[in-house]
C-alpha positions as CSV (number, residue, x, y, z in Angstrom):
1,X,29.1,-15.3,-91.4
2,X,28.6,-13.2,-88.6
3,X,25.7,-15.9,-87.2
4,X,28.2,-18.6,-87.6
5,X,30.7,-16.8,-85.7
6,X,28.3,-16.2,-83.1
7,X,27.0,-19.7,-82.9
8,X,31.2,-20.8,-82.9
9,X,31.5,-18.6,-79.2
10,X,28.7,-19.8,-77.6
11,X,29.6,-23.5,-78.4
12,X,34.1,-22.9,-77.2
13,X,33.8,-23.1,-73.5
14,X,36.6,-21.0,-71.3
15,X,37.8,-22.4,-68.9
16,X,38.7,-20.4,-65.9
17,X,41.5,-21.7,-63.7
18,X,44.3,-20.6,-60.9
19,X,47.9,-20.2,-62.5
20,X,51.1,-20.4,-61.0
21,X,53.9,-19.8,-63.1
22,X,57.3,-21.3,-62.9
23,X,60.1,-21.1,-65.2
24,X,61.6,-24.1,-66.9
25,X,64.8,-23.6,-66.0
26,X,66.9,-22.9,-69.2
27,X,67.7,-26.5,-68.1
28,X,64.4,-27.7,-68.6
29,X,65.1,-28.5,-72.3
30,X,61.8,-28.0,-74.3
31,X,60.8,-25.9,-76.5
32,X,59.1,-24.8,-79.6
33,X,56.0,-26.7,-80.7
34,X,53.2,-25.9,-80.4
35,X,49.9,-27.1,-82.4
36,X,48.2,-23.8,-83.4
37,X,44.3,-23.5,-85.3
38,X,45.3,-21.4,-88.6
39,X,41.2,-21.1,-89.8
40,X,42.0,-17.3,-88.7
41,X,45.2,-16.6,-90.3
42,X,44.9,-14.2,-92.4
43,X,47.9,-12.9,-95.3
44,X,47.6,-9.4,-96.9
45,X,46.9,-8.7,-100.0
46,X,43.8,-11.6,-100.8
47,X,40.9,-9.2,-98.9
48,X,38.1,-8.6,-101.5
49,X,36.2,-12.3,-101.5
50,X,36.2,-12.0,-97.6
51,X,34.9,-8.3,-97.8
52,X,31.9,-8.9,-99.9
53,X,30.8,-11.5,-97.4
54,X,31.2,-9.0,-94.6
55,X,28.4,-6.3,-92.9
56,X,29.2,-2.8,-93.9
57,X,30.4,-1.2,-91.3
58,X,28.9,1.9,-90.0
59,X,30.4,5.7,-90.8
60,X,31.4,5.7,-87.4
61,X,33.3,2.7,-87.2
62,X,36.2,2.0,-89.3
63,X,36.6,-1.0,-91.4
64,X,38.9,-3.3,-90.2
65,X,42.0,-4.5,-92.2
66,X,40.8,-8.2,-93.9
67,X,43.4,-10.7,-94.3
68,X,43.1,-13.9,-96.5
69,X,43.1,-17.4,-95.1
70,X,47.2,-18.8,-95.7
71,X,49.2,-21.9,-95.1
72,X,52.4,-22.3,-93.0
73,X,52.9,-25.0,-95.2
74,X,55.5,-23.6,-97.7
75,X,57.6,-22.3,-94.5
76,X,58.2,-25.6,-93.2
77,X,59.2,-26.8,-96.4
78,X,62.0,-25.0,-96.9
79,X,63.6,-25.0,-93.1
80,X,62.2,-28.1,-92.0
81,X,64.8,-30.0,-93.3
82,X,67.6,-27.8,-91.6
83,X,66.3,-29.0,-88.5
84,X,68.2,-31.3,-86.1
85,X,67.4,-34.0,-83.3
86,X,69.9,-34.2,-80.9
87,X,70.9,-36.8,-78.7
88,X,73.3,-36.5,-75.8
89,X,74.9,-39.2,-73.8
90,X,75.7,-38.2,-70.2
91,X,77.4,-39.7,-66.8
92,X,74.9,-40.3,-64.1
93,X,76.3,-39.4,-60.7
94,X,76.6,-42.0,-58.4
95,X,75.1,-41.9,-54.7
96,X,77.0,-43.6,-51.6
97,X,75.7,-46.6,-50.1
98,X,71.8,-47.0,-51.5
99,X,71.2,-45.6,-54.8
100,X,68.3,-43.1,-54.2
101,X,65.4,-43.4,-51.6
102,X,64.0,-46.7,-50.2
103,X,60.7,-46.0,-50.8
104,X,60.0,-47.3,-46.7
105,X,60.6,-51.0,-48.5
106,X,62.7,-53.5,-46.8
107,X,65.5,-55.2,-47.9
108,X,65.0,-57.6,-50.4
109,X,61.6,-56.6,-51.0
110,X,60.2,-57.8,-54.7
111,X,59.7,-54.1,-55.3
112,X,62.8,-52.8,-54.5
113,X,64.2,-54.2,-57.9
114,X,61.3,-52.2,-59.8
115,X,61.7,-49.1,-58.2
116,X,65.8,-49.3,-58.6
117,X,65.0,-49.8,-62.4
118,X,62.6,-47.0,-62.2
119,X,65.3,-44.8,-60.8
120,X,68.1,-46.0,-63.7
121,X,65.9,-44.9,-66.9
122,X,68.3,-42.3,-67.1
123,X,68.1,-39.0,-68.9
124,X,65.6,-36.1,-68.8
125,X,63.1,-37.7,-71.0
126,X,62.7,-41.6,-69.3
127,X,65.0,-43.6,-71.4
128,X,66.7,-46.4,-70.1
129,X,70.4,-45.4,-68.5
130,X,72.8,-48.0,-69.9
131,X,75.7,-50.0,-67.5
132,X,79.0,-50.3,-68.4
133,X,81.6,-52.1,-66.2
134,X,85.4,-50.6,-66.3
135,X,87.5,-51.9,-63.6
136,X,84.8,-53.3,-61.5
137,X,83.4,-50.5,-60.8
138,X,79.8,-50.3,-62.3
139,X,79.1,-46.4,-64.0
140,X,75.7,-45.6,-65.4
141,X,74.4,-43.2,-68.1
142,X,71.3,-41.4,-69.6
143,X,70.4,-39.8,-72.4
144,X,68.8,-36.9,-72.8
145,X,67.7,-34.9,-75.7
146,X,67.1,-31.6,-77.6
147,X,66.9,-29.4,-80.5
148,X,68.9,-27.7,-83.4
149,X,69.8,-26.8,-86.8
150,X,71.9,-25.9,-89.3
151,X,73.4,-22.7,-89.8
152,X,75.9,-24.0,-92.5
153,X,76.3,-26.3,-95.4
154,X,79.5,-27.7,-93.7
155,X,77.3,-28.6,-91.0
156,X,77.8,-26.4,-87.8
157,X,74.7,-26.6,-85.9
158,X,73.3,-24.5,-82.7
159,X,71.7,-25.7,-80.0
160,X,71.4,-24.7,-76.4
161,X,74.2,-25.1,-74.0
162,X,71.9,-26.8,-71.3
163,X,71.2,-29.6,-73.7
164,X,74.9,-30.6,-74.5
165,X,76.3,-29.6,-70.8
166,X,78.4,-32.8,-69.2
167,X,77.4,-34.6,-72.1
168,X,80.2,-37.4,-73.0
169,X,78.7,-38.4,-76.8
170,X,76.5,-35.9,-78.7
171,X,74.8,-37.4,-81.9
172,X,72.7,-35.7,-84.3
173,X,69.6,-36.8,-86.3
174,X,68.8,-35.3,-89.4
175,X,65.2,-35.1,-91.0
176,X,65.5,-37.7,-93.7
177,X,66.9,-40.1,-90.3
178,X,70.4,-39.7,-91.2
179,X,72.5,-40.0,-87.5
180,X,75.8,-37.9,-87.3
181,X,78.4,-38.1,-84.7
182,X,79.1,-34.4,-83.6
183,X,82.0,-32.8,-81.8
184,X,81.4,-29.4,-79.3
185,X,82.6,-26.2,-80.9
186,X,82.4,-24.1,-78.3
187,X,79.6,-23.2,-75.4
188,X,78.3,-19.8,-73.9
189,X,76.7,-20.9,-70.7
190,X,76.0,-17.0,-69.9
191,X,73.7,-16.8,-73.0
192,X,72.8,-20.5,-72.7
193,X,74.4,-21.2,-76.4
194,X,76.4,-23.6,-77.9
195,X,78.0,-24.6,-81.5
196,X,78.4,-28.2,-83.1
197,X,80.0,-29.7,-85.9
198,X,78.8,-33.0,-87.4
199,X,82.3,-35.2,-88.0
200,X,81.1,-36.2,-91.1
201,X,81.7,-34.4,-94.3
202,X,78.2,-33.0,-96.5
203,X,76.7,-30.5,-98.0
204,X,73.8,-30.2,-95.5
205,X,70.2,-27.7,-96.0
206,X,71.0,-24.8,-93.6
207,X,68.5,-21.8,-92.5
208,X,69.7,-18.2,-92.1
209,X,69.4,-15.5,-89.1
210,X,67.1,-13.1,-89.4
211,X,68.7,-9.4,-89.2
212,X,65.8,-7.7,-88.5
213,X,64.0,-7.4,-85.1
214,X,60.3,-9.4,-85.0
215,X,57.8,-7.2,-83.7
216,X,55.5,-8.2,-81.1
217,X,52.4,-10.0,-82.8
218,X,54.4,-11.3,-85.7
219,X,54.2,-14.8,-86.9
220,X,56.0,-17.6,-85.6
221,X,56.9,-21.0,-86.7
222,X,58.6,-23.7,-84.6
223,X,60.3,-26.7,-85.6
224,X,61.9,-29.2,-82.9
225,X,61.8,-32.4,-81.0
226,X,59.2,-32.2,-78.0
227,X,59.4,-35.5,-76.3
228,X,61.6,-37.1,-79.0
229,X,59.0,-36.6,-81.6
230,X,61.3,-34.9,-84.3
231,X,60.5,-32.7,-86.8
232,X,57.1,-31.0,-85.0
233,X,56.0,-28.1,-86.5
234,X,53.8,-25.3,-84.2
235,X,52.6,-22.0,-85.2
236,X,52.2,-18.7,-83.2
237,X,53.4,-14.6,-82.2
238,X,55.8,-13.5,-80.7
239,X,53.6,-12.0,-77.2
240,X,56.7,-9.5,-75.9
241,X,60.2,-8.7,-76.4
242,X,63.2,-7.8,-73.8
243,X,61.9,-10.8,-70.8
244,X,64.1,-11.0,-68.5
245,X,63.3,-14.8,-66.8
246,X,66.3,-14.8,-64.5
247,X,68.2,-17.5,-66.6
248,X,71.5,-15.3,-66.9
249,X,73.3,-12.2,-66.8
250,X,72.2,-11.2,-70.4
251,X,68.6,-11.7,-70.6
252,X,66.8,-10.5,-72.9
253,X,64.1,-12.8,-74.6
254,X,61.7,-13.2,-77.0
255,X,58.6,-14.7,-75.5
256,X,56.4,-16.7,-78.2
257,X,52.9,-18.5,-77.9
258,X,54.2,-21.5,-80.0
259,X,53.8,-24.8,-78.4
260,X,57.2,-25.7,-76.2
261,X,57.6,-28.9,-74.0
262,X,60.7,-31.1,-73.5
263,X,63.2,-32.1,-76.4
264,X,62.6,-28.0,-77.8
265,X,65.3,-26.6,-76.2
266,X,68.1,-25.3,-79.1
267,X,65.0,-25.7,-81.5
268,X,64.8,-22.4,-84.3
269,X,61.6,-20.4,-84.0
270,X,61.0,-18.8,-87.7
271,X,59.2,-15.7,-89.5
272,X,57.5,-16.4,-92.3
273,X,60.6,-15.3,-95.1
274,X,62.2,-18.6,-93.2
275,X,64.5,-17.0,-91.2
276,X,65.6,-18.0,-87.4
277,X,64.0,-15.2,-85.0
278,X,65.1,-16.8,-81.8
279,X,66.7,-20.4,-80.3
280,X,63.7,-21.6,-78.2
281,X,65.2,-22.3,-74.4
282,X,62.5,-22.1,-71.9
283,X,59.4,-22.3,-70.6
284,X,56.9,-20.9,-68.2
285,X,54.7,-23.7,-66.6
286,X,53.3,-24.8,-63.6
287,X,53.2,-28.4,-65.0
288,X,56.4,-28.6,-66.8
289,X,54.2,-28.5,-70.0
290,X,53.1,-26.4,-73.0
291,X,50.8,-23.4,-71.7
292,X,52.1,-21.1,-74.1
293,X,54.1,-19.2,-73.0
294,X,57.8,-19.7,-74.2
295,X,61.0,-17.6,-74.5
296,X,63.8,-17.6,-77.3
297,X,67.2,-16.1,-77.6
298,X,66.8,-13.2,-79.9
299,X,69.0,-13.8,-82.9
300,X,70.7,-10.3,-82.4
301,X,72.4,-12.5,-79.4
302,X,72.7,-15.8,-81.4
303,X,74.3,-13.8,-84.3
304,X,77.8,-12.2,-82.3
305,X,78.1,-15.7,-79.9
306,X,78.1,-18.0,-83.1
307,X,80.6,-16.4,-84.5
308,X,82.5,-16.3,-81.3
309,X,82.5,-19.7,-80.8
310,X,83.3,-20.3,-84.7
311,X,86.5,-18.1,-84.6
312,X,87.6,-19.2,-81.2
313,X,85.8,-21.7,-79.1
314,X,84.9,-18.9,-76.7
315,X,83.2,-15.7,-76.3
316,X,85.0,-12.3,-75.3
317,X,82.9,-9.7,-73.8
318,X,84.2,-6.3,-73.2
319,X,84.5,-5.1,-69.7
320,X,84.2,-2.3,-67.8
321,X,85.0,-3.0,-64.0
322,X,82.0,-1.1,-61.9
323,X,79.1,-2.7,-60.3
324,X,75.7,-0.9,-61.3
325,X,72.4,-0.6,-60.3
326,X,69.0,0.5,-61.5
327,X,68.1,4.1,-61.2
328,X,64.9,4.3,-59.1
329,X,63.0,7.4,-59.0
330,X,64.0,8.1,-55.4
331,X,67.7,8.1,-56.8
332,X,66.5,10.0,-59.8
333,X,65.2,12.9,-57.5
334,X,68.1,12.7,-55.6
335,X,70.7,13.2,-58.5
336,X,68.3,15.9,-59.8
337,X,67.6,13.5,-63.3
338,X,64.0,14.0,-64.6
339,X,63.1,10.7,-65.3
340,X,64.4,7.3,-63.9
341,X,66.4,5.8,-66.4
342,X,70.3,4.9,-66.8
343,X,72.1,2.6,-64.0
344,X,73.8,4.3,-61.1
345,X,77.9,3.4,-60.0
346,X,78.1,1.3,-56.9
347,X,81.7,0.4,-56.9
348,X,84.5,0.6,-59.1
349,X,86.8,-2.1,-59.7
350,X,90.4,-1.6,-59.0
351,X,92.8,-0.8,-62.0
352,X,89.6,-1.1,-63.9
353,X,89.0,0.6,-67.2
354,X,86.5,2.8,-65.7
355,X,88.5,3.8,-63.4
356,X,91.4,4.7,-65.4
357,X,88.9,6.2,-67.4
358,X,87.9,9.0,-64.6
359,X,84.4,7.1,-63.6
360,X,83.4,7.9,-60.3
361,X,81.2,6.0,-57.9
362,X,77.7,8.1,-58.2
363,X,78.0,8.3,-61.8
364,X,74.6,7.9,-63.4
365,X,75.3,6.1,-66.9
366,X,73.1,7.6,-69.8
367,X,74.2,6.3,-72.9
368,X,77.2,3.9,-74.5
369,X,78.4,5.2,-77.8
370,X,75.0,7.7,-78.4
371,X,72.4,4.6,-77.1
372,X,70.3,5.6,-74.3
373,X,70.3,3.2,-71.8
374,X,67.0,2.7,-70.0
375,X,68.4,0.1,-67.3
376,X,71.1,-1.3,-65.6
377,X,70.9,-4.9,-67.7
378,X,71.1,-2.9,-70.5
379,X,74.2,-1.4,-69.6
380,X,75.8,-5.1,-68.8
381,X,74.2,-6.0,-72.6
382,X,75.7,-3.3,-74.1
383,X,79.1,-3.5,-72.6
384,X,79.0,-7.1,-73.0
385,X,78.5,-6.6,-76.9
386,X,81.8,-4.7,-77.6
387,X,85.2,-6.0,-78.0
388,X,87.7,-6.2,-75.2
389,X,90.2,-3.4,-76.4
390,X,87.7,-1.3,-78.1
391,X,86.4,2.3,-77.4
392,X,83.2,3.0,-75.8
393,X,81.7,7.0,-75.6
394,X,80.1,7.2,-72.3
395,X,77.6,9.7,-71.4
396,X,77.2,10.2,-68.0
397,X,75.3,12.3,-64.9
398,X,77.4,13.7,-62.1
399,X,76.2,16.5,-59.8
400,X,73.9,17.5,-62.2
401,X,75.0,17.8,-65.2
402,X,76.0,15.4,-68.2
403,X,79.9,14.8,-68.9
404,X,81.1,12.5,-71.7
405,X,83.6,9.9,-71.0
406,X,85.4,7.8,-73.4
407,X,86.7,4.5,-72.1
408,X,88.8,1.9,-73.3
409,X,87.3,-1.2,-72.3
410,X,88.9,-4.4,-71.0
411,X,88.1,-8.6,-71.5
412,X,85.7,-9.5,-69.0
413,X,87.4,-11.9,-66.5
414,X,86.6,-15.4,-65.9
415,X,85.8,-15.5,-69.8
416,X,87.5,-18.9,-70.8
417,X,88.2,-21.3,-73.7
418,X,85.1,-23.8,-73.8
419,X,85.3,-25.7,-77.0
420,X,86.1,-29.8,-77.2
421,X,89.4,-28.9,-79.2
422,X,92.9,-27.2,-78.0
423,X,91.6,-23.2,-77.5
424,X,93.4,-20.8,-80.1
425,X,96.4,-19.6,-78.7
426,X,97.7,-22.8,-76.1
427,X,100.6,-24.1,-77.1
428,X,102.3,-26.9,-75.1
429,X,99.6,-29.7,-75.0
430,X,100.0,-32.5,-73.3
431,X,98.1,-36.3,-72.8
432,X,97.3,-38.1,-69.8
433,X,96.7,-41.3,-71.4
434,X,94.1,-43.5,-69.8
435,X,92.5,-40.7,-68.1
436,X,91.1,-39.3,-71.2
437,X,92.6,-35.5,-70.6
438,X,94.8,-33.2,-72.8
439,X,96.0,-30.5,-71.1
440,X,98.3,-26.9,-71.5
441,X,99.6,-24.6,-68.5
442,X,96.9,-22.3,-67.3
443,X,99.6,-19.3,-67.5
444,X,99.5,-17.0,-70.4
445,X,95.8,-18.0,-71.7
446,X,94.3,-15.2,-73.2
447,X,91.1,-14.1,-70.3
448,X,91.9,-16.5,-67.8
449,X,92.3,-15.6,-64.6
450,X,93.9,-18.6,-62.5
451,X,96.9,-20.6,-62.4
452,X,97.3,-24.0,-62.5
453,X,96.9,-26.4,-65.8
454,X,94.2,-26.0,-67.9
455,X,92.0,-28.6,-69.5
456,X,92.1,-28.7,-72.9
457,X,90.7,-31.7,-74.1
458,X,88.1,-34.4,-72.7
459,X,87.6,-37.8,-74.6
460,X,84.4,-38.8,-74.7
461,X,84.2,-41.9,-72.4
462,X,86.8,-41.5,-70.1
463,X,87.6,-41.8,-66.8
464,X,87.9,-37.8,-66.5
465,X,84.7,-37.4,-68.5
466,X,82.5,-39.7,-66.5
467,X,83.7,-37.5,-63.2
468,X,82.1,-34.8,-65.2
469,X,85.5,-33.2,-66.1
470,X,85.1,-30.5,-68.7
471,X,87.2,-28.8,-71.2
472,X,87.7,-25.1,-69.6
473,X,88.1,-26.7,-66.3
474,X,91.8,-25.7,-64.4
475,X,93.3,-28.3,-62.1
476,X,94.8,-26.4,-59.2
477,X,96.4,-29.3,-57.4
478,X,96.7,-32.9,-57.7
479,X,97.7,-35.0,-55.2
480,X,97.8,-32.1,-52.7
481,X,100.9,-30.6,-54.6
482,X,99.8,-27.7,-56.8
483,X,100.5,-28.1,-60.5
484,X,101.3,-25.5,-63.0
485,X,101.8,-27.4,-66.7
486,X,101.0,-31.0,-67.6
487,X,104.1,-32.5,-66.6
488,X,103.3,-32.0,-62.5
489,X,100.0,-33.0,-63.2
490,X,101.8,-36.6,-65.0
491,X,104.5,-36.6,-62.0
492,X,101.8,-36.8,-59.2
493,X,100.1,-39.6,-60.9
494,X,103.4,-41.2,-60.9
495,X,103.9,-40.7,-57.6
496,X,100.1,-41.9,-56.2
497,X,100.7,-44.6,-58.5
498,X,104.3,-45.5,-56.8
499,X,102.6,-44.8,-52.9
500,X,100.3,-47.5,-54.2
501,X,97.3,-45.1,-54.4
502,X,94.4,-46.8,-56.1
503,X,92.9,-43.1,-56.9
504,X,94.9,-39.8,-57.1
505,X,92.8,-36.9,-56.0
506,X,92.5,-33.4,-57.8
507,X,91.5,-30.4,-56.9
508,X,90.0,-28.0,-60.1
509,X,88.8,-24.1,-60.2
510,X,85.6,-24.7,-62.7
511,X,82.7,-22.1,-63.5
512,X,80.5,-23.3,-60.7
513,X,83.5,-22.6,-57.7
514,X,86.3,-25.3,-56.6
515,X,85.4,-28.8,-56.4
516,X,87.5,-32.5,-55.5
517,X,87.7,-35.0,-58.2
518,X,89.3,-38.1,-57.3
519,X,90.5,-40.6,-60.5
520,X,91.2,-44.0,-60.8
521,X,95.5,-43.8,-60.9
522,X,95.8,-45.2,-64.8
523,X,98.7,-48.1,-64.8
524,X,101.8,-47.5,-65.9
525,X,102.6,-47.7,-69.5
């Protein structure tokens, strides 16, 4: 045994090579497959043919623990089937005057058709974009695509929230081939999350979240859709815990040697009991490729935003008004703390609950509700975790001593509704007809922060959804007259549409800053 393994080393070449990692942006949309060699997986338990056919080891050197030879194979069968392809239609922007570079052709060139072609295989992943003409006025689409899976037998599904984002149709592929039509529950862009419902009634296989924490060198199993090859199944261990890639506020992920490449992204990464360890979101590559090394959403995240998004179509995250930093050991010395740990007060919000609560710029944050915090993301984490209302036991550091603080903590703003449907508590909807929007009055929606009229609803299709239009979105003006409930937004169309206005412009307050939308005025009627 030993000669063969020998013999095995000297015949695997290693390849030595410069790296340069980049992260997939959560964006990148691949994840979780990954071919792995299982000749040396070992299970407990099944060690006494392998020991005989072992040297003794020496008095001075311990055995080492011998694991039998297993299969993943009984894994996949049970989850593989709560595994989803999904498919996502989406608006491709149009470009003034020449669609996309020339490519230094000419005019008229026999090329230029080939390359213009080239450029319309819309989506992420090459396929074709399709044309559809609506008033003369051609509009293109792609398709791109990703993972997901079951998390109930009425058929909610997660996914990522990168992999549905702007998308106007979402369909999902089952692993016996069955396609389902599937509405947006709810979406989390902070923790790159989302929530899905298939339309059509069944009692569909479903996996379960683990509740334990993996540890790092466990087992993992990934099942997804790399490159639109559904149902792939890769095997590795989870290398570290707590990354932080830069993808959001709340990072904290799992990073896992599974094979991940495009069409992973909202794929489940699995222990070996069968449960979902992680949602598979990004990659580190320099080519944009498997190299393995991957990163998941821990399901400690998955398991409070799911039900979030369930109850309400939206996430609350409790709030506590300062802006932190980490504790360095410079600022540890100077606040007299042994060791550099906590996250330090910067600013305090005005009328803040920290504030009220006596918090002082300075303050040194130790612990929330007896957890030691070690940095300043953890702080945002665990804040983040409570509910908006809800007490939190502070322990913190002021000239040199600790002091305990209890705060009452508010809804972190800019929080808003997200989901496809009317967000729980808006009352006063209203239709804008050809547009494709359903809309309430900004005013009196529970953690939003702005005024105007709030979009409620966007139909698939649409005039407002191929402008990229989303729910969540607030129109601020329309027209250039501000609008503050659904029957000023409906008035100003009426008006552009008397002026003889072809387009009435609008101006929305979205998550990404205020932007111009100008749409097509609908005719009356």
């Amino acid at each position: 045994m030993s000669e063969q393994i020998d013999q095995a080393r000297r015949a695997t070449p290693v390849r030595r090579s410069g790296f340069r990692m980049l992260l997939g942006a959560v964006g990148i949309g691949a994840l979780v497959a990954g071919a792995g060699t299982v000749s040396g997986v070992f299970a407990p338990g099944q060690t006494a043919a392998i020991a005989q056919n072992l040297s003794a080891p020496t008095a001075a050197t311990p055995a080492p623990a011998v694991l039998a030879p297993v299969s993943f194979a009984d894994v996949v069968e049970r989850v593989k089937p709560a595994v989803v392809s999904i498919r996502v239609k989406t608006a491709v922007e149009q470009t003034a005057g020449r669609e996309g570079p020339s490519f230094g052709l000419p005019d008229g060139h026999p090329l230029e058709r080939f390359f213009r072609e080239f450029r319309e295989r819309g989506g992420e992943f090459g396929r074709r974009g399709e044309r559809q003409e609506r008033g003369g006025q051609p509009r293109r689409f792609g398709m791109s695509q990703g993972s997901g899976f079951f998390i109930s037998a009425d058929g909610y599904v997660v996914t990522n929230n990168h992999v549905i984002d702007k998308g106007m149709e979402v369909e999902v592929t089952t692993d016996g081939g069955q396609t389902l039509t599937a509405k947006v529950v709810g979406t989390d862009p902070k923790t790159d999350l989302a929530l899905l419902k298939v339309q059509e009634e069944g009692n569909y296989p479903y996996v379960s979240l683990a509740k334990s924490t993996p540890r790092v060198g466990d087992w993992v199993v990934a099942v997804g859709n790399p490159f639109g090859l559904g149902g792939t199944v890769t095997a590795g261990i989870v290398s570290a815990r707590g990354r932080d890639i830069g993808a959001g506020p709340y990072d904290d992920f799992l990073q896992i040697d599974a094979a991940v490449n495009r069409g992973n992204s909202g794929g489940p990464a699995f222990n070996l009991n069968g449960e979902v360890i992680g949602v598979n979101t990004a990659i580190a590559s320099p080519s944009g490729g498997n190299v393995g090394i991957a990163f998941a959403i821990p399901t400690e995240a998955v398991q409070k935003v799911v039900a979030d998004l369930k109850a309400t179509g939206t996430v609350e995250r409790g709030f506590l008004g300062v802006q932190i930093q980490p504790v360095t050991k410079d600022i540890a010395a100077s606040l007299g703390l042994k060791e550099a740990e906590g996250a330090i007060v910067a600013r305090i919000e005005e009328n803040s609950p920290a504030g009220k609560a006596g918090i002082r710029t300075g303050d040194a944050i130790l612990s929330v509700n007896g957890k030691a915090i070690a940095s300043a993301r953890e702080l945002s984490r665990e804040i983040a975790n409570l509910k908006p209302g809800s007490s939190a036991d502070l322990k913190v550091w002021r000239d040199g001593a600790t002091r305990d603080v209890k705060v009452q903590l508010g809804r972190l703003p800019g929080e808003r509704a997200a989901a496809a449907g009317t967000p729980s508590g808006v009352e006063g909807t209203a239709e804008t007809g050809r547009l494709g929007l359903r809309l309430a009055p900004a005013a009196g929606v529970s953690g939003l922060d702005k005024t105007g009229v709030l979009v409620v609803g966007v139909e698939p299709g649409s005039e407002a959804a191929e402008r990229g239009l989303k729910t969540g979105d607030v129109i601020a003006e329309v027209g250039g007259r501000a609008v503050q409930s659904p029957a000023d937004v409906q008035k100003a169309i009426a008006d552009s549409r008397k002026e003889g206005r072809r387009a009435v412009l609008f101006r929305l307050e979205t998550e990404e800053g205020a932007r111009f939308v100008a749409l097509p005025t609908p005719p009356a009627g």
